[in-house]
C-alpha positions in Angstrom: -17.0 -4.0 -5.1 -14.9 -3.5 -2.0 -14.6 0.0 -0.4 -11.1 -0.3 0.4 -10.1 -0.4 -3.5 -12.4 1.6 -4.5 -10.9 4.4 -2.5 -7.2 3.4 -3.8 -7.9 3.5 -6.9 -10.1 6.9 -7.0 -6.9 8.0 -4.8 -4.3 6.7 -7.3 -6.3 8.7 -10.6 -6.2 11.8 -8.1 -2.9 12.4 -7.5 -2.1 10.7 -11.1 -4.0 13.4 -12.3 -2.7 16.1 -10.0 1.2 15.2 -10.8 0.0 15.2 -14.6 -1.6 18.6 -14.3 1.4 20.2 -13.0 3.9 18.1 -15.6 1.8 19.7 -18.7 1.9 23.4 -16.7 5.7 22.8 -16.5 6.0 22.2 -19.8 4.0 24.3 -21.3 5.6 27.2 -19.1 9.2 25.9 -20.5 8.1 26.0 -24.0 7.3 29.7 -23.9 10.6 30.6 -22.5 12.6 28.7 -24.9 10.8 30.3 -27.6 11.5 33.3 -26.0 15.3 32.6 -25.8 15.0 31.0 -29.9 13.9 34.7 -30.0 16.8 36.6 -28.4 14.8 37.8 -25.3 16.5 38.9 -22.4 14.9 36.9 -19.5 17.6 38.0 -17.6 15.7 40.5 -15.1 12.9 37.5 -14.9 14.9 34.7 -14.4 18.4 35.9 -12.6 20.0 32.9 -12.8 20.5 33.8 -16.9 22.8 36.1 -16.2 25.4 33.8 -15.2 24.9 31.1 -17.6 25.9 31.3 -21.5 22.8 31.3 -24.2 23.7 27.5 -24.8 24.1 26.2 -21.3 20.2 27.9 -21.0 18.8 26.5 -24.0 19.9 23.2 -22.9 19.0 23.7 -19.4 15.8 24.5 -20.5 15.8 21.3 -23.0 16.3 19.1 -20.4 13.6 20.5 -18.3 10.9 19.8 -20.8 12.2 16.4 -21.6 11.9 15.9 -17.7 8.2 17.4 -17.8 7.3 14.9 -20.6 8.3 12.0 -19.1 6.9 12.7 -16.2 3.1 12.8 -18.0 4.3 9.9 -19.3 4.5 8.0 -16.3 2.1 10.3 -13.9 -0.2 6.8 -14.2 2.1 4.5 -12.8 1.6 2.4 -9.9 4.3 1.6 -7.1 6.8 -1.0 -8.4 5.8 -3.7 -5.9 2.0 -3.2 -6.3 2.6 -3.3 -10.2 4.7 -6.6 -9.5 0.8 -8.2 -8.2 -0.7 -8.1 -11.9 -0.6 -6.9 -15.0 -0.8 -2.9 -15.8 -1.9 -1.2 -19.2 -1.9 2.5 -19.2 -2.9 4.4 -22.6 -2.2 8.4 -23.3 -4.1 9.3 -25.9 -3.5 13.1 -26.5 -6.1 15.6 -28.2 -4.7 19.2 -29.4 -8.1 20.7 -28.0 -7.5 19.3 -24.8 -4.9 20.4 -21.8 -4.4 16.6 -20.5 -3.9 13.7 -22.3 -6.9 11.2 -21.8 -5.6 8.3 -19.6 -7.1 4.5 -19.9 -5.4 2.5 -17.0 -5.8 -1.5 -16.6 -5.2 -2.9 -13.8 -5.5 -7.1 -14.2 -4.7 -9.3 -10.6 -5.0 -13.0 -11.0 -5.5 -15.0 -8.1 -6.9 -18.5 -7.4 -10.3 -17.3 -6.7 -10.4 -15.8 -9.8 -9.0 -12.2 -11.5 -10.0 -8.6 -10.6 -9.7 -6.2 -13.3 -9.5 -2.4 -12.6 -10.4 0.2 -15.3 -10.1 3.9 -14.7 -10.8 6.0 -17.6 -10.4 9.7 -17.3 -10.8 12.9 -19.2 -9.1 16.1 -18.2 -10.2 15.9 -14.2 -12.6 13.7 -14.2 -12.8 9.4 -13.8 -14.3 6.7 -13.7 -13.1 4.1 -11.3 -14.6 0.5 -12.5 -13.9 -2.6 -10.3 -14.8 -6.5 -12.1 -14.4 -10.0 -10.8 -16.4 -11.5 -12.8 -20.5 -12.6 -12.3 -19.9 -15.1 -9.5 -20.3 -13.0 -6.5 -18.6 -15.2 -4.3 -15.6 -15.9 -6.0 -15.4 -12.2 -7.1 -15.4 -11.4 -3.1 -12.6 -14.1 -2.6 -10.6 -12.0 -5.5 -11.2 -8.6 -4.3 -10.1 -9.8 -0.6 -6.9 -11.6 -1.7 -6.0 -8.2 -3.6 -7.3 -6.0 -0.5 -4.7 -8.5 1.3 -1.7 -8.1 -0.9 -2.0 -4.3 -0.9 -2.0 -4.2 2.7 1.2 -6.6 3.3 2.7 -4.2 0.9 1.8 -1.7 2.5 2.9 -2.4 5.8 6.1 -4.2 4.4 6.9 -1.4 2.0 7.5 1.5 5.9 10.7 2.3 6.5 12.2 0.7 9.5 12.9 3.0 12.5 16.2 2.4 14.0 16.6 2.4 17.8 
């Protein structure tokens, strides 16, 4: 296993797990106040910004929010668009009522000529497992895991915005 993906990848389920954390307290925080408003509350010295919205344009305000909370769980686990492009990705939810976040199990398959490299992280609530495998020819699997290591880093360096002068 290389170092350098290791750490991307234990990086990547951090902050995946970090933007889901605060998705789920969003939601769940925008749940309680439209069941407050389904209940005729007056949120108004809470939330000032009532005050000068009808009950409608708040409950769909609030609608919209949670919708926007949810899909952002949804897609917490996604990778950049252009290091997605490199291989194949499989991320799975899987959501338990005793739990506060949804367990995640994210694939991650490159191909190359030296062979493929396939990334598991499984996690539940904070904690994962990172798991790195190219297979049980160790020198084809290094050949993989450095062709990878390379396309991350041209896509990183490609991917900066340019500096006008």
């Amino acid at each position: 296993m290389t170092e350098i993906l290791t750490k991307y990848f234990e990086r990547h389920a951090e902050d995946s797990t970090e933007r889901m954390k605060q998705a789920v307290l969003a939601v769940s925080y925008y749940e309680r106040v439209r069941d407050r408003l389904e209940k005729n509350e007056d949120l108004s010295s809470e939330l000032p910004i009532i005050k000068k919205l009808n009950p409608n344009e708040v409950k769909a305000t609030v609608n919209e929010a949670i919708a926007e909370y949810k899909d952002q769980i949804k897609h917490s686990w996604d990778l950049p668009d252009r290091f997605a492009e490199l291989g194949k990705v499989k991320i799975v939810q899987v959501i338990n009522d005793r739990e506060q976040l949804p367990r995640v199990n994210f694939e991650f398959t490159f191909s190359s000529d030296a062979g493929n490299v396939k990334v598991e992280i499984k996690s539940a609530g904070e904690t994962y497992k990172v798991i790195l495998d190219a297979g049980r020819n160790q020198m084809a699997a290094a050949l993989a895991f450095t062709e990878l290591e390379k396309q991350m880093a041209y896509i990183s360096l490609t991917d900066r915005p340019s500096s006008s002068f």
